[in-house]
Residue frames relative to the residue before (quaternion, step in Angstrom):
aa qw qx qy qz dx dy dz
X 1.0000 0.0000 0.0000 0.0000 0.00 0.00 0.00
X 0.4980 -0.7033 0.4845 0.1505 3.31 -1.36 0.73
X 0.1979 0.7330 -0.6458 0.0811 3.84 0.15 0.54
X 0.1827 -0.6850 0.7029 -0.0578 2.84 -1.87 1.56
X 0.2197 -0.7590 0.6086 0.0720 3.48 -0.03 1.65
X 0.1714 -0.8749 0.4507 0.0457 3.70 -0.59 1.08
X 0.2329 -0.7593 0.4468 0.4118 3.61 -0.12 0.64
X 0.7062 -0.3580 0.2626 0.5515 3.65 -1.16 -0.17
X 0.4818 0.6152 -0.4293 0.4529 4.06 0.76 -0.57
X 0.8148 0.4088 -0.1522 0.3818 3.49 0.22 -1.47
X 0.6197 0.6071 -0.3406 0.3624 3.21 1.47 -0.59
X 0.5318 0.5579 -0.2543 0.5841 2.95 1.59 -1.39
X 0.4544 0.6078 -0.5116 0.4029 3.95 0.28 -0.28
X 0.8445 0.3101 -0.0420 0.4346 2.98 -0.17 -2.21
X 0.6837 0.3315 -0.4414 0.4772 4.04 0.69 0.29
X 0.2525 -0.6753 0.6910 0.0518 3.10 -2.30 0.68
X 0.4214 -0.7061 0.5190 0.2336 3.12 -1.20 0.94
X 0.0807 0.8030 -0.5887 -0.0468 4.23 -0.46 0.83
X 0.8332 0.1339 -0.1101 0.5250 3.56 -0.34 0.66
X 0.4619 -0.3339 0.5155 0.6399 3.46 1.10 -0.28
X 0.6032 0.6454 -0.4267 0.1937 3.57 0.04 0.28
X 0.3587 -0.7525 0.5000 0.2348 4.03 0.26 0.17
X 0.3825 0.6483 -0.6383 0.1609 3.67 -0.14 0.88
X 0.2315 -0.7572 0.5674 -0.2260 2.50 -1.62 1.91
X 0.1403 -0.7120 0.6206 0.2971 4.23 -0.15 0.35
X 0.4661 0.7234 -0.4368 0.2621 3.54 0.70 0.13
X 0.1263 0.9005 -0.3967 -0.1255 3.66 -0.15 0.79
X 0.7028 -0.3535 0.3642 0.4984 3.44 -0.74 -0.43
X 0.5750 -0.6458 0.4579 0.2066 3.77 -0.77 0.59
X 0.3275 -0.6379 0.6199 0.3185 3.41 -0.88 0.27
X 0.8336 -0.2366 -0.0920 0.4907 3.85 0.70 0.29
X 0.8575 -0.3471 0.1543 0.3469 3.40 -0.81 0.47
X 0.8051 0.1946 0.1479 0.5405 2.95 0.92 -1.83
X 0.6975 -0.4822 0.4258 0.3156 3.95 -0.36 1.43
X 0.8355 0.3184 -0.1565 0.4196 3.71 -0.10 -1.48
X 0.6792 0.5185 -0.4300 0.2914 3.14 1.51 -0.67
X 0.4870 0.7438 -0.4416 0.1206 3.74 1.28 -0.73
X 0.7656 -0.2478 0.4390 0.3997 3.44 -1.48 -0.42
X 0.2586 -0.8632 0.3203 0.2922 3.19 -0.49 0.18
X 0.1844 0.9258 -0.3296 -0.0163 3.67 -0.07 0.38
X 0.7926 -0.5551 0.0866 0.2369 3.11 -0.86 1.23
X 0.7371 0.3286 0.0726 0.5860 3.12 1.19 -1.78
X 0.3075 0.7402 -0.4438 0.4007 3.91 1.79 0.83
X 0.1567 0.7611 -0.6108 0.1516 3.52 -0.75 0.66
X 0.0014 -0.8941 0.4270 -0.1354 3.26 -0.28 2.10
X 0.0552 -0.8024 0.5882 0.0843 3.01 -0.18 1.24
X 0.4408 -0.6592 0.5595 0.2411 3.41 -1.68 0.04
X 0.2677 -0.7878 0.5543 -0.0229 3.80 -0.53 0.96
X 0.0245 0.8124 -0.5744 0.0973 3.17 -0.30 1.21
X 0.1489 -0.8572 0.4854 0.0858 4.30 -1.02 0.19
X 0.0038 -0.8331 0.5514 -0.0429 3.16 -0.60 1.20
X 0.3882 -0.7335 0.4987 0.2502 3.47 -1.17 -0.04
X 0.0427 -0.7659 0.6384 -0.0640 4.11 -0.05 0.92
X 0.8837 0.1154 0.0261 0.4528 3.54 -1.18 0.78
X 0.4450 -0.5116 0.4616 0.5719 4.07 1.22 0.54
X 0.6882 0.4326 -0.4246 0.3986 4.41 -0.03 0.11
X 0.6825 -0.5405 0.4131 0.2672 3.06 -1.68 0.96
X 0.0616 -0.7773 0.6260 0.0045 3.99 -0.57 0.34
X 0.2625 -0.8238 0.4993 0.0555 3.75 -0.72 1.12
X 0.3312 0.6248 -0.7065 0.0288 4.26 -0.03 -0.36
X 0.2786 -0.5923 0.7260 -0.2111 2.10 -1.95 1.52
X 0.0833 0.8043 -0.5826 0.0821 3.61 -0.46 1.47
X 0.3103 -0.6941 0.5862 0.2799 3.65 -0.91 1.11
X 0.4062 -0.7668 0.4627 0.1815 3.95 -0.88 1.12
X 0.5527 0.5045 -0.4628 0.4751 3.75 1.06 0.51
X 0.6757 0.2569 -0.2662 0.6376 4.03 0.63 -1.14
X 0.2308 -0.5356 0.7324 0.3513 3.98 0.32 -1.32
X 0.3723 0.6158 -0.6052 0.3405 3.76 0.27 1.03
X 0.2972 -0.7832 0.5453 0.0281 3.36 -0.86 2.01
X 0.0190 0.7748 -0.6144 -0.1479 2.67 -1.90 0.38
X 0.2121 -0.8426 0.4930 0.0456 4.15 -0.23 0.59
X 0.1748 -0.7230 0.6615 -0.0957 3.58 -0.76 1.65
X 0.4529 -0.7643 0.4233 -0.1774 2.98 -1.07 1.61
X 0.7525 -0.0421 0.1055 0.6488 3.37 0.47 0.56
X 0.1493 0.8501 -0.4996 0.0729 3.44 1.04 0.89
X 0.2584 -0.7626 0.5069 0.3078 3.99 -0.62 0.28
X 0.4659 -0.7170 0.4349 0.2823 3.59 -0.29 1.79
X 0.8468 0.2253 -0.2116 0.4330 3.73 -1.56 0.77
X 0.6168 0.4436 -0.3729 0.5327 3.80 0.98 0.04
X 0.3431 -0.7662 0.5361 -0.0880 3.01 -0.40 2.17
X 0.5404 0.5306 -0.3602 0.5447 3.73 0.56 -1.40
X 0.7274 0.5569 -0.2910 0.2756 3.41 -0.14 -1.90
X 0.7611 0.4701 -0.1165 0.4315 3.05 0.42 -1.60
X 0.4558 0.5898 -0.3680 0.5559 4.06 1.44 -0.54
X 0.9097 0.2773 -0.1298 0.2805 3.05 -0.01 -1.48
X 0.5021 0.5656 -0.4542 0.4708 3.30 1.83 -0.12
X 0.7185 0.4964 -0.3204 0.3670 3.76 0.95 -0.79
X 0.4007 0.5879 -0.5367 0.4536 3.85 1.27 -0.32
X 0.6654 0.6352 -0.3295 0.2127 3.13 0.06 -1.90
X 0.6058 0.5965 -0.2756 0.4486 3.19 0.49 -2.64
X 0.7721 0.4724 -0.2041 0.3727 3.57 -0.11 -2.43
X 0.7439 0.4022 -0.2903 0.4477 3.91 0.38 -0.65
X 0.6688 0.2453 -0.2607 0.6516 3.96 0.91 -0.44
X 0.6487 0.2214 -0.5522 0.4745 3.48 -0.10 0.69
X 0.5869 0.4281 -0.4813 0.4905 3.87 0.38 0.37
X 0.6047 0.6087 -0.2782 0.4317 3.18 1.01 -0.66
X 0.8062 0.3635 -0.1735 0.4334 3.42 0.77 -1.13
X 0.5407 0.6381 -0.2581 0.4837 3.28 1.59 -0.57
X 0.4441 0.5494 -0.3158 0.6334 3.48 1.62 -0.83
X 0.8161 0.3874 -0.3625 0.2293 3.47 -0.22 -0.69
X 0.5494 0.7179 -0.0980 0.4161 2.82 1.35 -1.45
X 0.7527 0.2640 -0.0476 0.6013 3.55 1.28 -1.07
X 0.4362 -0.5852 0.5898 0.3456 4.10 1.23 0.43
X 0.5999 0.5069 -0.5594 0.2650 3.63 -0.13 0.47
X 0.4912 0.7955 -0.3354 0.1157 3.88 1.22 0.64
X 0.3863 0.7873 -0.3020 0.3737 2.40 2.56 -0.32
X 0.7015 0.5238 -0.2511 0.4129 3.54 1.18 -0.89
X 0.5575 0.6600 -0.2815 0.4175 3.49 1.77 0.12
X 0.2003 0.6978 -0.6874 -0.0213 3.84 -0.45 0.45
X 0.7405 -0.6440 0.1848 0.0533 3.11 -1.07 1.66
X 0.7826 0.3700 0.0110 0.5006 2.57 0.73 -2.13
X 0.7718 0.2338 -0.2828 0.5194 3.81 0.89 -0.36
X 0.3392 0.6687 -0.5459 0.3738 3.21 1.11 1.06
X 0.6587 0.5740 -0.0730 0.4810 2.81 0.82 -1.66
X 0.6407 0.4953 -0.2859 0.5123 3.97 0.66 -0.98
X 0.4790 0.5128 -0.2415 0.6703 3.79 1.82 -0.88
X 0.6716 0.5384 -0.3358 0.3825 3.93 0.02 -0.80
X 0.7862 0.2653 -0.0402 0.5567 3.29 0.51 -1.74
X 0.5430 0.4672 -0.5366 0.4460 3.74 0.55 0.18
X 0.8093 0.3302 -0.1781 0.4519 3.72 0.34 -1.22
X 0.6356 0.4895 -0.1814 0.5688 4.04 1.58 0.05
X 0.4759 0.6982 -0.4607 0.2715 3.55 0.89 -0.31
X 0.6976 0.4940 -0.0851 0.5119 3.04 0.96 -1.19
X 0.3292 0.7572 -0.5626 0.0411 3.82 -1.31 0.25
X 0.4565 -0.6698 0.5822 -0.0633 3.43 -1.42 1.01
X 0.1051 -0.7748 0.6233 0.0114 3.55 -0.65 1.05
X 0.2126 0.8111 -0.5417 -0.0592 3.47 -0.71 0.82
X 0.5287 -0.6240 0.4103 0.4035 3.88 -1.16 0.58
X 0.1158 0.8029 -0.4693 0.3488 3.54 -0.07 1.46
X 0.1323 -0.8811 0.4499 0.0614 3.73 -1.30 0.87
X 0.2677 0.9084 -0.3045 -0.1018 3.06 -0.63 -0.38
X 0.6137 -0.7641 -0.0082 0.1985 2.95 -0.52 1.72
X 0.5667 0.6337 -0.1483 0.5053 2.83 1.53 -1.17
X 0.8191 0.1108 -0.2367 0.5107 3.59 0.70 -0.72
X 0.2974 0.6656 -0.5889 0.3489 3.68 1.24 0.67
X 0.5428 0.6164 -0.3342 0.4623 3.77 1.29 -1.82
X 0.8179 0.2912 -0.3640 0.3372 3.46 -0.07 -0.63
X 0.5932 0.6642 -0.2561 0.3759 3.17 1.09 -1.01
X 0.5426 0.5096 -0.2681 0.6116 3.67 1.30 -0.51
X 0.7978 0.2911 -0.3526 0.3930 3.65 0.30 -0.83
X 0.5399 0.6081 -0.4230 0.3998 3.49 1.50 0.16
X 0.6375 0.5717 -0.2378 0.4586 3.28 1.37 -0.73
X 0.5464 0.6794 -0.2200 0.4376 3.28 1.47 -0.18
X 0.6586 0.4177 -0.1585 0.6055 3.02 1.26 -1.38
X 0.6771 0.4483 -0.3918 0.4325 3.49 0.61 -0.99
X 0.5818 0.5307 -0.3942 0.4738 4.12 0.61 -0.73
X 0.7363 0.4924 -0.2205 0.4084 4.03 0.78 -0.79
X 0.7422 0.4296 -0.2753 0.4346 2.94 1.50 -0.54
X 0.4522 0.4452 -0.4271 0.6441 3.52 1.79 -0.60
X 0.7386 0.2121 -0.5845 0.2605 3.48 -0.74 0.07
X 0.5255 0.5877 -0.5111 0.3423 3.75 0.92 -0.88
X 0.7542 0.3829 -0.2011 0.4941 4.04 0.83 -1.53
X 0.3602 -0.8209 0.3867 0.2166 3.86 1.14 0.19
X 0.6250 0.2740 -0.2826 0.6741 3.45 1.51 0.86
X 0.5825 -0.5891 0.4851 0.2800 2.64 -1.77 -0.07
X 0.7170 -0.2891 0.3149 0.5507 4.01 -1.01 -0.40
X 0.1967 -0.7305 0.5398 0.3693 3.84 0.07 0.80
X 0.9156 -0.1292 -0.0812 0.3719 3.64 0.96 -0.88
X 0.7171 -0.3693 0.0690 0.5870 3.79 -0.54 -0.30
X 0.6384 0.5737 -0.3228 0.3990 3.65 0.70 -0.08
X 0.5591 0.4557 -0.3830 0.5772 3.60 1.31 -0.54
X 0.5749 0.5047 -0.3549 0.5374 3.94 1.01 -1.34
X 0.6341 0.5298 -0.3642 0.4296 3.96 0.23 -0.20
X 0.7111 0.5068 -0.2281 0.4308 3.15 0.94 -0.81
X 0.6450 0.5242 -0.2729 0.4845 3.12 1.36 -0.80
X 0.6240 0.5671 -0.3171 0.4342 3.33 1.07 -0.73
X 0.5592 0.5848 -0.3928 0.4371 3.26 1.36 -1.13
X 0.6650 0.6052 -0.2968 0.3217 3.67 0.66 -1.36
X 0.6058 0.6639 -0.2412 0.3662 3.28 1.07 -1.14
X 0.9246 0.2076 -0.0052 0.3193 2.85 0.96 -2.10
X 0.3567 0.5387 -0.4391 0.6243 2.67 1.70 1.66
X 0.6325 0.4266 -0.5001 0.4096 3.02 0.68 0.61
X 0.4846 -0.5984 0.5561 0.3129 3.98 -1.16 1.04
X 0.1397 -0.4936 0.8524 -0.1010 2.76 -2.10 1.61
X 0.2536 -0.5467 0.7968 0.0443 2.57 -2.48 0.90
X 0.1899 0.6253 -0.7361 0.1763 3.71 -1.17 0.77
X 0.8755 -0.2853 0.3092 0.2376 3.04 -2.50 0.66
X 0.8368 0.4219 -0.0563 0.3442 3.22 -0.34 0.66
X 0.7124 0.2403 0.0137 0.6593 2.82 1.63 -0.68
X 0.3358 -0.7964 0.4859 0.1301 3.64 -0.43 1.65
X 0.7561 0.3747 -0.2363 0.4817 3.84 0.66 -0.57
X 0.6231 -0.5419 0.4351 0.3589 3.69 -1.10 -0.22
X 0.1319 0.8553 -0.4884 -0.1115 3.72 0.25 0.27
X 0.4273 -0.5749 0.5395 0.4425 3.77 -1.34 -0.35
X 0.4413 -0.6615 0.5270 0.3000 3.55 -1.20 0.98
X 0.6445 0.4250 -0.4615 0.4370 4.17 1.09 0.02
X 0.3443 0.7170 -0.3136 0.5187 3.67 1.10 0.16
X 0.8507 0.3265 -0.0284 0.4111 3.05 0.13 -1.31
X 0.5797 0.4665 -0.2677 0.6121 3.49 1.44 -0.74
X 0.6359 0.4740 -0.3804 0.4757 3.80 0.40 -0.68
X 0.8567 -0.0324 -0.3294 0.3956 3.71 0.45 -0.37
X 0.2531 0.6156 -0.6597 0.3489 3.48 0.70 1.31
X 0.7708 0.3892 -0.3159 0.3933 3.33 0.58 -1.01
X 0.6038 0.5966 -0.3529 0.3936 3.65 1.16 -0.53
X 0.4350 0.5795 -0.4242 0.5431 3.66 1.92 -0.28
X 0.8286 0.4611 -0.1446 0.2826 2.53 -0.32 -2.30
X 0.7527 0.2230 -0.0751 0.6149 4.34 0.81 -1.07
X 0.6449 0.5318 -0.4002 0.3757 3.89 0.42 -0.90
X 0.4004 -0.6821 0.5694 0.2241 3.76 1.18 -0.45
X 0.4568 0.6535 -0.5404 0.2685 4.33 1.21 -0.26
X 0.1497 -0.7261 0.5279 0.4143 3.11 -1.51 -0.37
X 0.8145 -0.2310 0.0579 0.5290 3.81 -0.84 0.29
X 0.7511 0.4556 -0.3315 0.3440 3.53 0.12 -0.50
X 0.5399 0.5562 -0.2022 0.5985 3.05 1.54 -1.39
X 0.7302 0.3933 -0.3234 0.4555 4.08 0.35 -0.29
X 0.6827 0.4925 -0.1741 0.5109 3.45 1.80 -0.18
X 0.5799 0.4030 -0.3575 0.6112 2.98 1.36 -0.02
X 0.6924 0.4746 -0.3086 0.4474 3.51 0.78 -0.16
X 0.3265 0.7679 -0.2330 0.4994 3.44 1.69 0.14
X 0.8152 0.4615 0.0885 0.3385 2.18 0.18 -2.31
X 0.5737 0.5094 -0.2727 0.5806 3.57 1.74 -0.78
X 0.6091 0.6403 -0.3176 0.3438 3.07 0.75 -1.43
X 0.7854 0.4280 -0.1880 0.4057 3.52 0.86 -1.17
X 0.5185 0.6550 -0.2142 0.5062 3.20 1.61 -0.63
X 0.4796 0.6152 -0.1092 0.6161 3.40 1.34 -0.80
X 0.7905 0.3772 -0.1825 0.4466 3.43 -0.01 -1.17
X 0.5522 0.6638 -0.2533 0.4362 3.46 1.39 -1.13
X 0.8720 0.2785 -0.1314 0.3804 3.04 0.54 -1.57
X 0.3792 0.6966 -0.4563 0.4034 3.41 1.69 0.19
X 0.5948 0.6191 -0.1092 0.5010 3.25 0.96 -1.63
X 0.6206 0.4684 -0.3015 0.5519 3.82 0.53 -0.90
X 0.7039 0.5221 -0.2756 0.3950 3.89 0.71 -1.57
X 0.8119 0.2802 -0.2214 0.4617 3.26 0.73 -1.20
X 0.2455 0.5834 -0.6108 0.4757 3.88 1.21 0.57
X 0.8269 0.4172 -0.1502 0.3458 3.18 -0.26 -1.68
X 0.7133 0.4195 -0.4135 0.3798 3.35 0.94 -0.33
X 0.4940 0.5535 -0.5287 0.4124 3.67 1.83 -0.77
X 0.6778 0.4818 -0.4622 0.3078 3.59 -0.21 -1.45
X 0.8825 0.2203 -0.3724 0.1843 3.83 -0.27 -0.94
X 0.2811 0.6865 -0.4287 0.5156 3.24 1.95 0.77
X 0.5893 0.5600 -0.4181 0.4054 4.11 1.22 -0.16
């Protein structure tokens, strides 16, 4: 399931006023605090935050286990469906492309990925909900993202430039509760999802890791080598 813990911004997003009336998919929590819920298996909680950039609506979206982001552009306020199905999309091709990008697709079979995707995702749940730890980051994304629309004087024209940004983001190292070392929040999503949908077991998610970084290494090596003989 899909819970989207909303901050009071985002709530106001997703509600409309009919008749004087307040309708809202926002609901009340099952408990105050995120860690405190029930546990369940197939839960994936992201935090949903709303700003305004350029007089237009602006979405970041941070999942609160890796703190892998995502940011919707020109969101259209109160369109729930919309907004679901833009964020599947975003969240599945940027795992997708990141997979590619890093040789880690061998460890992908599609079709019972997906059958894994939509069984344990079909289903989702907005509630008015915080949380601190990934609020902190979420702000300093919103920073960067406000500095960079004004530096490029628009916004993301479309969902591929908005990918890119995300891509930037989630290459960038984060520290949070729970975790003793600095990690990258795209890292971490790639082999949450390779648990949680890829169907691997441990080794098989380590050896895909393990490429993943290898990969990175030699990306990093290429574009050394490409600054210097550009001197």
């Amino acid at each position: 399931m899909l819970i989207f813990n909303c901050t009071e911004a985002a709530s106001k997003f997703f509600s409309r006023v009919h008749k004087g009336k307040t309708i809202t998919p926002v609901q009340k929590p099952p408990s105050p605090v995120i860690e405190d819920d029930e546990p369940l298996e197939s839960a994936e909680q992201w935090l949903v935050h709303a700003i305004t950039v350029q007089r237009k609506h602006v979405l970041f979206v941070i999942h609160v286990q890796t703190r892998y982001c995502m940011i919707f552009a020109d969101a259209k306020k109160a369109d729930v469906d919309g907004f679901v199905h833009r964020f599947a999309e975003r969240w599945i091709n940027g795992l997708m492309r990141h997979a590619g990008h890093h040789d880690i697709l061998r460890w992908i079979d599609d079709e019972p990925m997906m059958e894994r995707f939509v069984k344990s995702c079909g289903e989702y749940v907005f509630y008015k909900r915080g949380h601190r730890g990934a609020q902190k980051h979420l702000n300093e994304i919103a920073w960067v993202f406000e500095d960079c629309a004004a530096e490029w004087g628009t916004l993301p024209s479309d969902e591929f430039s908005a990918a890119r940004f995300d891509g930037d983001m989630n290459d960038t190292p984060r520290g949070s509760k729970g975790h003793k070392d600095y990690y990258f929040p795209d890292e971490e999503m790639i082999v949450h999802w390779l648990r949680r949908y890829g169907g691997l077991d441990e080794p098989a998610v380590q050896a895909a890791r393990e490429r993943r970084m290898e990969v990175k290494r030699e990306i990093r090596a290429f574009e050394r080598q490409q600054y210097l003989e550009a001197q």
